[in-house]
Structure formats: structure tokens, C-alpha cells
TIVO-2410 file (N, C-alpha, C; in nm, 3 decimals):
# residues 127
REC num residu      c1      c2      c3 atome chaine
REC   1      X  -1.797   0.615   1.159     N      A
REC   1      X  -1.742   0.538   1.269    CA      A
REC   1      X  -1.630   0.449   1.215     C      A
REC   2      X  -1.518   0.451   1.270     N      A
REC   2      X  -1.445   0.370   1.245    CA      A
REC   2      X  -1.400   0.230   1.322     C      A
REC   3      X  -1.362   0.127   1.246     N      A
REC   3      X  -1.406   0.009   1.295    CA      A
REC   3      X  -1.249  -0.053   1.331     C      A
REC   4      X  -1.173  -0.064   1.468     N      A
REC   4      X  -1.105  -0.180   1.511    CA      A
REC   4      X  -1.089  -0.306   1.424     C      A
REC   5      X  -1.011  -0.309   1.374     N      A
REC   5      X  -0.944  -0.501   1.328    CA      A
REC   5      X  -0.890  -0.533   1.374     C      A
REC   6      X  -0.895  -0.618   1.465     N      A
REC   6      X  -0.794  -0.666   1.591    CA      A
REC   6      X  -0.746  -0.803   1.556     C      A
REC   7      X  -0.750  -0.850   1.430     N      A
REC   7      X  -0.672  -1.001   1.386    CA      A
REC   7      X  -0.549  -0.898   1.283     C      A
REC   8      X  -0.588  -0.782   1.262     N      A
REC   8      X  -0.437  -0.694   1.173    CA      A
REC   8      X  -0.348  -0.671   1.256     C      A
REC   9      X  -0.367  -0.604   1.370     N      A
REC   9      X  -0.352  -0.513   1.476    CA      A
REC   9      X  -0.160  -0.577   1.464     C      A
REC  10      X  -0.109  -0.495   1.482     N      A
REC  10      X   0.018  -0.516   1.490    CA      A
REC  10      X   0.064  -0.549   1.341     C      A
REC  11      X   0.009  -0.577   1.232     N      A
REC  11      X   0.116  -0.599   1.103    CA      A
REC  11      X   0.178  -0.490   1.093     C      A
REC  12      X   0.277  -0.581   0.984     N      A
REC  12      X   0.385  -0.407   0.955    CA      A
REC  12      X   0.302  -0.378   0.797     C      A
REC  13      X   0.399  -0.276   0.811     N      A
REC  13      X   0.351  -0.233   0.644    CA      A
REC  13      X   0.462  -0.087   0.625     C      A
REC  14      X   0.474  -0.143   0.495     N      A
REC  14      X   0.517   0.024   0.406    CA      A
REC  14      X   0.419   0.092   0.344     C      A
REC  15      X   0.475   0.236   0.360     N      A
REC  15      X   0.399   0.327   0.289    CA      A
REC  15      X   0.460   0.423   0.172     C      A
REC  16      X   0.422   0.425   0.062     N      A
REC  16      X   0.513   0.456  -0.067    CA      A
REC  16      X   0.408   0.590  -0.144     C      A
REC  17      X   0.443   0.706  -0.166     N      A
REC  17      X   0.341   0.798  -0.169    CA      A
REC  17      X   0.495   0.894  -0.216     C      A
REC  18      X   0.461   0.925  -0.361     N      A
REC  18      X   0.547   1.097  -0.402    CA      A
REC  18      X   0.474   1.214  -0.315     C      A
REC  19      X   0.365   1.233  -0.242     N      A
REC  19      X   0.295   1.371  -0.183    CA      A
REC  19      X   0.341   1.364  -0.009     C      A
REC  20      X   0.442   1.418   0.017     N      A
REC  20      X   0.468   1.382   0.166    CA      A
REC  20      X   0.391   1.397   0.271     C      A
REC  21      X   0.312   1.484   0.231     N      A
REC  21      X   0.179   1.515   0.311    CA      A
REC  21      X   0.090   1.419   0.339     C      A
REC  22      X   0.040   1.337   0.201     N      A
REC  22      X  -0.029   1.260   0.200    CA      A
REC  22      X   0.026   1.142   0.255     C      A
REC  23      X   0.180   1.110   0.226     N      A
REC  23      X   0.184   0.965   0.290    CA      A
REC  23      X   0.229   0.984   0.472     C      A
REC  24      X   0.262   1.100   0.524     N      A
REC  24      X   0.248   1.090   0.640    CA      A
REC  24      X   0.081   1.082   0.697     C      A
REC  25      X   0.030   1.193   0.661     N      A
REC  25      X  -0.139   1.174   0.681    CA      A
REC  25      X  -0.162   0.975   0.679     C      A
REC  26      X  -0.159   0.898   0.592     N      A
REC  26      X  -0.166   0.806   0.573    CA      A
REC  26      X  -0.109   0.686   0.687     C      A
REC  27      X   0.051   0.727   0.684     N      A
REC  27      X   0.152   0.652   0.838    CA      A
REC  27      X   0.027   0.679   0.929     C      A
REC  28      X  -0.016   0.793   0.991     N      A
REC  28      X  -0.027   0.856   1.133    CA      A
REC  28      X  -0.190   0.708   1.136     C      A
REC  29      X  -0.287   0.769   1.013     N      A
REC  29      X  -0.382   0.695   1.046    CA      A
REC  29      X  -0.359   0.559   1.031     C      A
REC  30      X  -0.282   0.506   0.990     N      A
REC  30      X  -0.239   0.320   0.913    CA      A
REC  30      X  -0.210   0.291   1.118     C      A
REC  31      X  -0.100   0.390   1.120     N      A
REC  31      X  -0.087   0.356   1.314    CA      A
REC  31      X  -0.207   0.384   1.373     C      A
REC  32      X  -0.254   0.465   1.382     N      A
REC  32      X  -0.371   0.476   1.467    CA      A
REC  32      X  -0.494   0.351   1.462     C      A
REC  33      X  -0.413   0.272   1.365     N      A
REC  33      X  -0.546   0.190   1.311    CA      A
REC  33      X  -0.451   0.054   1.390     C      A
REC  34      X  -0.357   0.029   1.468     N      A
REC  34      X  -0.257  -0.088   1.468    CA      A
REC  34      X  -0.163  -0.138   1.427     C      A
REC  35      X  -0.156  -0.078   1.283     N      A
REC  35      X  -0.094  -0.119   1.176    CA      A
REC  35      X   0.091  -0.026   1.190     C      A
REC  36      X   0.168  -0.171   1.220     N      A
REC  36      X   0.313  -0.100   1.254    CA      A
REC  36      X   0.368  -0.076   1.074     C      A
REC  37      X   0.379   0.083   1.105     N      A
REC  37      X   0.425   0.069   0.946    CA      A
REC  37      X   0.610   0.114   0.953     C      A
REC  38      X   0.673   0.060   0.943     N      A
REC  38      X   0.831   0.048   0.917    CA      A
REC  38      X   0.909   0.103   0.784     C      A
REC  39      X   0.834   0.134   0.725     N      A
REC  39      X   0.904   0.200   0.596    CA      A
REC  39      X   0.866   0.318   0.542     C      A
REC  40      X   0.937   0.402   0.505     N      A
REC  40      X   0.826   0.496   0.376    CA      A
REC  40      X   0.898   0.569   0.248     C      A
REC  41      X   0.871   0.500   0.155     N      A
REC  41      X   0.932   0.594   0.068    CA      A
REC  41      X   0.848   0.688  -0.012     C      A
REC  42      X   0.914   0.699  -0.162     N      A
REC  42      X   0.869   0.832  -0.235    CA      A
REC  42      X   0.854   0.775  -0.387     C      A
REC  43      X   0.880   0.627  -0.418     N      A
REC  43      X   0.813   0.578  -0.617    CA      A
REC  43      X   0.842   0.439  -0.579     C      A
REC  44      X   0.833   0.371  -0.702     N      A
REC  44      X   0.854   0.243  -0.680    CA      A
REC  44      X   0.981   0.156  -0.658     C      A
REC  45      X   1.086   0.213  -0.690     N      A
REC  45      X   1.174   0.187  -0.687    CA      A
REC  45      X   1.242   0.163  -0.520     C      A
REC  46      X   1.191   0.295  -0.437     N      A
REC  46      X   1.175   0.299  -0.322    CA      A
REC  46      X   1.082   0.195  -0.263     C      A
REC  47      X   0.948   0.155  -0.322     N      A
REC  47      X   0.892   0.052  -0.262    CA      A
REC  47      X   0.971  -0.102  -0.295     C      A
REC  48      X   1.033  -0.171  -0.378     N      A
REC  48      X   1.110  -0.230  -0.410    CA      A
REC  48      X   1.162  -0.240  -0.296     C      A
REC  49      X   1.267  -0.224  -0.317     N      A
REC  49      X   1.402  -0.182  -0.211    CA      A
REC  49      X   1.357  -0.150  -0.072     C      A
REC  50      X   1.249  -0.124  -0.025     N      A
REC  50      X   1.212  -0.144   0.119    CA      A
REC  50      X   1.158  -0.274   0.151     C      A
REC  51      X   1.084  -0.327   0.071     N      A
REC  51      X   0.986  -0.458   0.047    CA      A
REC  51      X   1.083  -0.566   0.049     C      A
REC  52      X   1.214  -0.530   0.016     N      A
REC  52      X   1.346  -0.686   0.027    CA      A
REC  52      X   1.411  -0.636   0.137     C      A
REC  53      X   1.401  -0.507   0.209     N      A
REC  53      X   1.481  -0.507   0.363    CA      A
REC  53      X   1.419  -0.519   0.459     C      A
REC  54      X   1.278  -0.519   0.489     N      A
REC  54      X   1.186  -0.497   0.576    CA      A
REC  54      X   1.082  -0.659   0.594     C      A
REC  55      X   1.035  -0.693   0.468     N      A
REC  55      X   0.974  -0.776   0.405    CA      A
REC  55      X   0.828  -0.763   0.488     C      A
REC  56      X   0.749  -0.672   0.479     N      A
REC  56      X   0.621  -0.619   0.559    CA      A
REC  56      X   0.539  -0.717   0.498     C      A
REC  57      X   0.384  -0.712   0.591     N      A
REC  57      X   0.314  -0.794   0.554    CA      A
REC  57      X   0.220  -0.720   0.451     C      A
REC  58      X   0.222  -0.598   0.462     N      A
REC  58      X   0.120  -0.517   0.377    CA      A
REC  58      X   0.246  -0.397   0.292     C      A
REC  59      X   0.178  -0.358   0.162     N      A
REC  59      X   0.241  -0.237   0.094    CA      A
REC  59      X   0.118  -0.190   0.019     C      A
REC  60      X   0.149  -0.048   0.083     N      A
REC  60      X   0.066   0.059   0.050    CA      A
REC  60      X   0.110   0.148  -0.051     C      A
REC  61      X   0.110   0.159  -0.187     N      A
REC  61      X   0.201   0.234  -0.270    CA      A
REC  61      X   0.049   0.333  -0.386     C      A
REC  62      X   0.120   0.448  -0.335     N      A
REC  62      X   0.030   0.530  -0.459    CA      A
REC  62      X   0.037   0.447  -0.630     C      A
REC  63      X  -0.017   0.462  -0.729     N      A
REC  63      X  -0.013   0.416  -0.866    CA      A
REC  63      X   0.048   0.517  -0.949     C      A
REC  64      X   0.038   0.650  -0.924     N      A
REC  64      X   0.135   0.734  -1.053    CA      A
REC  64      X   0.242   0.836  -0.969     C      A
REC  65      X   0.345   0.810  -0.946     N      A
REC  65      X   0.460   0.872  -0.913    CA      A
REC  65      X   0.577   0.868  -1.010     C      A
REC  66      X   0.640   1.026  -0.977     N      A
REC  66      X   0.729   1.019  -1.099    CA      A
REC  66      X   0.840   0.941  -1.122     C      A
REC  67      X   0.926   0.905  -1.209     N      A
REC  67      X   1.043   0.810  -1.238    CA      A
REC  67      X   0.962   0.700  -1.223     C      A
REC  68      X   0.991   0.653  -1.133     N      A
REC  68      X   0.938   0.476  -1.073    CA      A
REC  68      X   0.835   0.489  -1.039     C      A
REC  69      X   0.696   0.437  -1.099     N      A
REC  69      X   0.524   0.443  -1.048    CA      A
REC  69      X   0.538   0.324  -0.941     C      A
REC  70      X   0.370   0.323  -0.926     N      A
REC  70      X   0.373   0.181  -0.835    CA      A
REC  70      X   0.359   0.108  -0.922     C      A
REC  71      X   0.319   0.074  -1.049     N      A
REC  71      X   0.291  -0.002  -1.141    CA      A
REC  71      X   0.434  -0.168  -1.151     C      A
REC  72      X   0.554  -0.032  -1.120     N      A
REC  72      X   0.679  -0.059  -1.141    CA      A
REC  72      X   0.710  -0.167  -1.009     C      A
REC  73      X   0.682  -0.069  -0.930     N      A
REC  73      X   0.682  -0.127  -0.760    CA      A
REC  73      X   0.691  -0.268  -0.705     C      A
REC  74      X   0.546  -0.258  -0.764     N      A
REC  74      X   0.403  -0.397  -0.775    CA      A
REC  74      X   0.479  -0.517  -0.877     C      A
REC  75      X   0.533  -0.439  -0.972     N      A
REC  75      X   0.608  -0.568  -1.058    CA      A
REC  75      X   0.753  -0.631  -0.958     C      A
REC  76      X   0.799  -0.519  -0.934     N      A
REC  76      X   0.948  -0.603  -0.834    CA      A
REC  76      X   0.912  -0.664  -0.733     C      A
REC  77      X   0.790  -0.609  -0.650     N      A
REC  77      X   0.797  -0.654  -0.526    CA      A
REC  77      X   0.723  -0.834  -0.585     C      A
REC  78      X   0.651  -0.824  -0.661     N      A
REC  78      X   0.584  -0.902  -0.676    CA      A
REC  78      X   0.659  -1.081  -0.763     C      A
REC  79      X   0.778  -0.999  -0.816     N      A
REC  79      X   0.873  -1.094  -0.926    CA      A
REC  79      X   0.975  -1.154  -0.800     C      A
REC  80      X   0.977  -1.096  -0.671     N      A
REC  80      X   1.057  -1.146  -0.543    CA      A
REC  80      X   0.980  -1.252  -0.467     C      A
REC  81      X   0.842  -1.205  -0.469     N      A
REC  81      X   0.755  -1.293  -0.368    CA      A
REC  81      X   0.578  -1.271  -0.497     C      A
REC  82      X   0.567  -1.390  -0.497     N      A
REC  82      X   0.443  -1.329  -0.556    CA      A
REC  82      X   0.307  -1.360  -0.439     C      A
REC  83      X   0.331  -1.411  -0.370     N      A
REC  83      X   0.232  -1.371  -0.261    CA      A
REC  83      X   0.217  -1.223  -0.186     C      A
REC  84      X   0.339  -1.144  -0.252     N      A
REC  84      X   0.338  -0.996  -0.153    CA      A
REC  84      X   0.226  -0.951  -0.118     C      A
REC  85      X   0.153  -0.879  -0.032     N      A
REC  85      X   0.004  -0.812  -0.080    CA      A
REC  85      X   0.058  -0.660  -0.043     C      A
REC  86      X   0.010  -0.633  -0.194     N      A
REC  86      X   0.022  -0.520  -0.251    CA      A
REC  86      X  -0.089  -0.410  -0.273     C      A
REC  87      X  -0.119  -0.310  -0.204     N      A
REC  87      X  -0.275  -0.244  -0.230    CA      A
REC  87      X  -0.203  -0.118  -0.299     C      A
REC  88      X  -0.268  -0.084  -0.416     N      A
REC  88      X  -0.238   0.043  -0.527    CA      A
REC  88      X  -0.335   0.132  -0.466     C      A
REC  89      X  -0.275   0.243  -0.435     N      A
REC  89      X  -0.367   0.377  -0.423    CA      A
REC  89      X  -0.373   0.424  -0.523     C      A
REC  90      X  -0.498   0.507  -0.531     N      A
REC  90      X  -0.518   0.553  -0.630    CA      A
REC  90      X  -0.588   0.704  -0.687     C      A
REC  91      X  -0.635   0.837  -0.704     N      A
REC  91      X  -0.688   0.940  -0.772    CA      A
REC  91      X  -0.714   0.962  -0.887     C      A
REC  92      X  -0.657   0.835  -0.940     N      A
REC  92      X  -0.744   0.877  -1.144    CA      A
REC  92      X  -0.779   0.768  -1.200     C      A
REC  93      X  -0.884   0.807  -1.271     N      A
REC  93      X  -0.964   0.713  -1.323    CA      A
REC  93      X  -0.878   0.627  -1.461     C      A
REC  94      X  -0.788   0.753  -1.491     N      A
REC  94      X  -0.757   0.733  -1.651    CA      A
REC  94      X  -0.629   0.657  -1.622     C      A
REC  95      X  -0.635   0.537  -1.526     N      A
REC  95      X  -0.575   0.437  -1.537    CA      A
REC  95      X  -0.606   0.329  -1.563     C      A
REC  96      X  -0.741   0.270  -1.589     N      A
REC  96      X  -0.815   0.148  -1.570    CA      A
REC  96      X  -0.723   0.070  -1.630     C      A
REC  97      X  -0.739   0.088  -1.775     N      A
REC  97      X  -0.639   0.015  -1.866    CA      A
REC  97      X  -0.537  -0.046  -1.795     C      A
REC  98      X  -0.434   0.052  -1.709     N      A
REC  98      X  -0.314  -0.048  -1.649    CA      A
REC  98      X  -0.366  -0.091  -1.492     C      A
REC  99      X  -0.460  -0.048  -1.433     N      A
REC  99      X  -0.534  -0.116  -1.365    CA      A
REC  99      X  -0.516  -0.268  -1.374     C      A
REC 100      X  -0.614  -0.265  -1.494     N      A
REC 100      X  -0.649  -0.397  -1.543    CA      A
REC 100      X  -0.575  -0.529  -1.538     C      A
REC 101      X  -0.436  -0.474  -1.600     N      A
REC 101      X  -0.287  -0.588  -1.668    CA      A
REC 101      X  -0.221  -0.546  -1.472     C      A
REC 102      X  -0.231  -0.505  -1.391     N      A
REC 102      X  -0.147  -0.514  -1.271    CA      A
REC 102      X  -0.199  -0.589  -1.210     C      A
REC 103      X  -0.099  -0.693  -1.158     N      A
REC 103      X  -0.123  -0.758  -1.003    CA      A
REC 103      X  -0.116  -0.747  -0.868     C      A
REC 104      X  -0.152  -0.590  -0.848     N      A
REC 104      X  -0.165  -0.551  -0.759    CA      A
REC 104      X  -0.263  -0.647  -0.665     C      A
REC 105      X  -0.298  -0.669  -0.553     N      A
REC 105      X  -0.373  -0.759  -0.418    CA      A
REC 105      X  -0.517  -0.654  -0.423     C      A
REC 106      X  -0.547  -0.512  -0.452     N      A
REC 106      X  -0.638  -0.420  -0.443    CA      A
REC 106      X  -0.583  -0.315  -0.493     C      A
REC 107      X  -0.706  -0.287  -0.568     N      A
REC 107      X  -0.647  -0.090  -0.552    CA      A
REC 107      X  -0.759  -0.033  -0.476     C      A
REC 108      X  -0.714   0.044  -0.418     N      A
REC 108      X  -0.800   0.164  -0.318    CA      A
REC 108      X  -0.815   0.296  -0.414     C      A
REC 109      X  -0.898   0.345  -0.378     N      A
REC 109      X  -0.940   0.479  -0.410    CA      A
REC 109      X  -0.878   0.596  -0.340     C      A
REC 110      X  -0.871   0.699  -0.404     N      A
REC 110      X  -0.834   0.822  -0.306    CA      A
REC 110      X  -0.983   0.933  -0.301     C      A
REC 111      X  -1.051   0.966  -0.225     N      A
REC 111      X  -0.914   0.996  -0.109    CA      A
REC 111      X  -0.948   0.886  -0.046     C      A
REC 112      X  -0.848   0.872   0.067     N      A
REC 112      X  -0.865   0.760   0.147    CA      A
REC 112      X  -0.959   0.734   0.328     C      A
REC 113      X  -1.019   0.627   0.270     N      A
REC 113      X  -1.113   0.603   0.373    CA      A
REC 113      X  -1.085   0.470   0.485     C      A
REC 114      X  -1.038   0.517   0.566     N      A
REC 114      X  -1.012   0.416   0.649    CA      A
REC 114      X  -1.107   0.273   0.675     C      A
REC 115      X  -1.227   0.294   0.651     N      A
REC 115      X  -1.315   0.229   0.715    CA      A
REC 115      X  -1.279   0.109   0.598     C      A
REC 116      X  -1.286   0.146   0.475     N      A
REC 116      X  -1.224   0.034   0.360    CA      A
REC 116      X  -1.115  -0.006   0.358     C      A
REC 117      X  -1.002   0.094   0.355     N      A
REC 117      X  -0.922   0.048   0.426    CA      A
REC 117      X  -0.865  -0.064   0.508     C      A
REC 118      X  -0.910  -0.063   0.620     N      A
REC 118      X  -0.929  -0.163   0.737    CA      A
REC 118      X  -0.997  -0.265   0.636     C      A
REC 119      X  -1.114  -0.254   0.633     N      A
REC 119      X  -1.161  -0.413   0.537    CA      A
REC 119      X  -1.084  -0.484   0.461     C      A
REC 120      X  -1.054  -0.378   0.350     N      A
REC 120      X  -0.970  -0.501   0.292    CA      A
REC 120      X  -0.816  -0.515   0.343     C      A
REC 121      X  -0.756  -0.453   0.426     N      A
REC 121      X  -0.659  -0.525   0.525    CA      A
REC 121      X  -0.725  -0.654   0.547     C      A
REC 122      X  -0.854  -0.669   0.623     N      A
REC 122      X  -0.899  -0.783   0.700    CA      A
REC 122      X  -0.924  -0.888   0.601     C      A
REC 123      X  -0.973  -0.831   0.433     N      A
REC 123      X  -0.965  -0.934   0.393    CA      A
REC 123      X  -0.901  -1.029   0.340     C      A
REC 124      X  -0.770  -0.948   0.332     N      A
REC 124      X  -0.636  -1.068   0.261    CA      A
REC 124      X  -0.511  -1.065   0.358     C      A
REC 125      X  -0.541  -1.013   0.500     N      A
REC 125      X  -0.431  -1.042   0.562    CA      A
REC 125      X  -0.477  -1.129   0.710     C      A
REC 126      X  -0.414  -1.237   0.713     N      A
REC 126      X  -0.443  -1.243   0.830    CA      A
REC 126      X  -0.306  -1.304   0.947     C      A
REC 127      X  -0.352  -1.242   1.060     N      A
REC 127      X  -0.198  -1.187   1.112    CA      A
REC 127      X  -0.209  -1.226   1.249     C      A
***
């Protein structure tokens, strides 16, 4: 069952994902969930550079994409505003290590589950 957050309902947000599949899959449900998402790119560099034209309340960025990771992302967006909230997606374990040293706001797991999702939206945004 999926659960309504109706204090998110309307934030914006970007979505930053190298798998186009996956980050539209991702847009369609982030909207279906309230969540106005206004941006989307394809590494970090792209999340950067949307995050200073848009200035969303949420960023959704995968963790290993090629050229520019989110690792990279998470550092610009974060050296502009360090309140950004930043959630790292994620599929491998054999990141902990840089896990660890990032200031990412959350990392999420893949695959992705809305129902967590939504939570921790609810828990560091409020809108």
C-alpha cells in the first residue's frame, strides 16, 4: 500500500539517473506521489547545474554514473547551499566506504520503493 504525504505534496525536485529508463520510471512515480519534479539529468555535473537554475527542494541523484557520479553532484550542490537535501540512490553495496565520507541528506536503496521513499521525503522536508 502506498501511503499519501500531503505536507510534500507539491515540492519540486530533480531527478539525476545515467539509466533513462530508470529515471523516467522514477519522474512518473516521484509525480504520482505529488512531488513536482522540474529537472532531469544524466551525472553529476548535470545535477549541479540544474540544482543552481531550478533550486528544488529535493535531489534525487543515482551514486555511480559515468564522468560526473553523484558523489561529485552532492559535493557542488552541497558547496552552493549546504542545507540542499540531497538523497543518493543507490544498487551497490561496494560503496559504503564513500558512502560513509558523503554528505549526502540519505541514501536510498535500489530498487526503489516508494513507500520509503515518501518517508524519508517526510522526514527532512517540510513544505
Amino acid at each position: 500500500m502506498v501511503t499519501q504525504v500531503h505536507n510534500v505534496s507539491g515540492a519540486s525536485a530533480i531527478v539525476v539517473d545515467d539509466n533513462q529508463d530508470l529515471r523516467e520510471i522514477f519522474v512518473e512515480l516521484l509525480q504520482a506521489h505529488g512531488i513536482n519534479v522540474i529537472g532531469s539529468g544524466v551525472n553529476g555535473k548535470d545535477a549541479a547545474e540544474l540544482y543552481q537554475k531550478f533550486h528544488p527542494d529535493i535531489v534525487f541523484m543515482d551514486a555511480l554514473m559515468p564522468e560526473y557520479d553523484g558523489f561529485y553532484g552532492v559535493e557542488k550542490i552541497k558547496e552552493s547551499n549546504p542545507d540542499a537535501i540531497v538523497f543518493l540512490v543507490t544498487g551497490s553495496a561496494n560503496i559504503e566506504k564513500k558512502l560513509d565520507n558523503c554528505h549526502a541528506t540519505a541514501v536510498l536503496e535500489k530498487p526503489i520503493d516508494m513507500n520509503k521513499i515518501m518517508n524519508v521525503i517526510n522526514q527532512f522536508c517540510t513544505h
